[in-house]
C-alpha positions as CSV (number, residue, x, y, z in Angstrom):
1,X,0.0,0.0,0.0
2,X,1.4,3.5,-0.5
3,X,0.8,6.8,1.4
4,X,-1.0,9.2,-0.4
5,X,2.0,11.4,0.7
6,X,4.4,9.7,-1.9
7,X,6.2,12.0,-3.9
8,X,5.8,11.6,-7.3
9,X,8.7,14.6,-8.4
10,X,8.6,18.1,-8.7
11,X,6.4,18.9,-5.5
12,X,3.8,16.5,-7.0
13,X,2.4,13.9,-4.4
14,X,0.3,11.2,-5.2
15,X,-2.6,12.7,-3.4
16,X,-2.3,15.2,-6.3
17,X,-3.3,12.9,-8.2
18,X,-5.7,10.6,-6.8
19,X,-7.7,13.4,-4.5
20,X,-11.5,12.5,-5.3
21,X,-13.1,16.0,-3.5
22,X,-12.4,18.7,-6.0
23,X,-13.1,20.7,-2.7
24,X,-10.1,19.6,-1.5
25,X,-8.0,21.0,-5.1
26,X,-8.4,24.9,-5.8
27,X,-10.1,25.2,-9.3
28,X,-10.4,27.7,-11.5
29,X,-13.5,28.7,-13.4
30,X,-14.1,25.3,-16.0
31,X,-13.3,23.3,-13.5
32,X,-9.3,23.3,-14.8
33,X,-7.1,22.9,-11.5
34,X,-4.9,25.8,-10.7
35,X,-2.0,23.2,-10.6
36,X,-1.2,22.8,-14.0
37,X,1.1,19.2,-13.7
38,X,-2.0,18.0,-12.5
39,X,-3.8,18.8,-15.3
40,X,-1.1,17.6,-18.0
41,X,-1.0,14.3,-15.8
42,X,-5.1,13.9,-15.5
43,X,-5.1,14.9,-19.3
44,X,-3.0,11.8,-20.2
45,X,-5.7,8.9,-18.7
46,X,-8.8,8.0,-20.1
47,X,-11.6,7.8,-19.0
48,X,-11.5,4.4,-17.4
49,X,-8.2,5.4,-16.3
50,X,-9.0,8.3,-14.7
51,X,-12.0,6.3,-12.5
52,X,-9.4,4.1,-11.2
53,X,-7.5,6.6,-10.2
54,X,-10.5,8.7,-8.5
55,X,-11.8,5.3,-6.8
56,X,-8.2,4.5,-5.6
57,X,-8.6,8.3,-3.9
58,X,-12.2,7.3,-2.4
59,X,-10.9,4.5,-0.5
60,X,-12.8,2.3,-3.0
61,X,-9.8,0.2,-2.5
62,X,-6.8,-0.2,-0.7
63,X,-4.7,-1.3,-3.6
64,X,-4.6,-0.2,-7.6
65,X,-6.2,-3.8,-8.0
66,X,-9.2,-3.1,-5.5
67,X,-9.6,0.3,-7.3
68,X,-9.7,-1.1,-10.2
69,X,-12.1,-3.8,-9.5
70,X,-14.2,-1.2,-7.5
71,X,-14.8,0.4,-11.2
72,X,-15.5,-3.1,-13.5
73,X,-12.5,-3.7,-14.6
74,X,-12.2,-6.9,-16.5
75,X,-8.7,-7.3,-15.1
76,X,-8.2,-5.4,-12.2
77,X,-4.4,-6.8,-11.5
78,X,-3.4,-5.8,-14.4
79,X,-5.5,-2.6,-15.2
80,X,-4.3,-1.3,-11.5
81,X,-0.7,-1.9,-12.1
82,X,-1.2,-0.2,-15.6
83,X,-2.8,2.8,-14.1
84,X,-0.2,3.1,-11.7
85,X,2.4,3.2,-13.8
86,X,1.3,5.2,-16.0
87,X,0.1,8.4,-13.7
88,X,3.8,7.8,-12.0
89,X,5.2,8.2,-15.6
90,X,3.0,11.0,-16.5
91,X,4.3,12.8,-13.0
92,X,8.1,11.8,-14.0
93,X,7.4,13.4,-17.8
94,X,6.2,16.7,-15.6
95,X,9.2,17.1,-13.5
96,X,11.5,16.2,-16.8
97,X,9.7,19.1,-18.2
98,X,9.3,21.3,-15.8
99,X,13.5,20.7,-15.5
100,X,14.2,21.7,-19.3
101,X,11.9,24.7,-18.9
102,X,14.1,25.8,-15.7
103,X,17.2,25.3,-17.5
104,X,16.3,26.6,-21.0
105,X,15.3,30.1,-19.0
């Protein structure tokens, strides 16, 4: 199990990520968070993605695999481990970015 607390990179936790309030995000107007990783990084799921990731932040489940599960997936082992990867990626591809923007200034 991982902490919600786990730094992804760049100031970027995985509660960032996974929070399921919006309340608990400052939006702007649109519904865009303020944070803008967060939105490259939610921009990069799909749909079914993006409801593992939002059931993972609803306790829907302890693990990716639980979260998964908790939204129909076919093969929640797999499709959890997926999604978990892939928003860790997504976070990494921020910070690399974020770096090269830093430097190139």
């Amino acid at each position: 199990m991982l902490s919600l607390d786990a730094a992804l990179g760049d100031g970027l936790s995985l509660y960032d990520l996974v929070a399921a309030d919006v309340d608990l995000l400052s939006r702007v107007t649109g519904g865009i968070y303020q944070d803008e990783r967060l939105n490259a990084v939610l921009r990069g799921l799909d749909p079914a993605e993006l409801q593992v990731v939002l059931a993972y932040a609803a306790a829907d489940g302890t693990t990716w695999t639980e979260a998964a599960a908790a939204t129909g997936a076919t093969e929640p082992d797999a499709f959890g481990e997926r999604v978990r990867r892939k928003a860790k990626r997504l976070a990494a591809e921020q910070r690399r970015r974020s770096e090269l923007t830093v430097r190139d200034s």
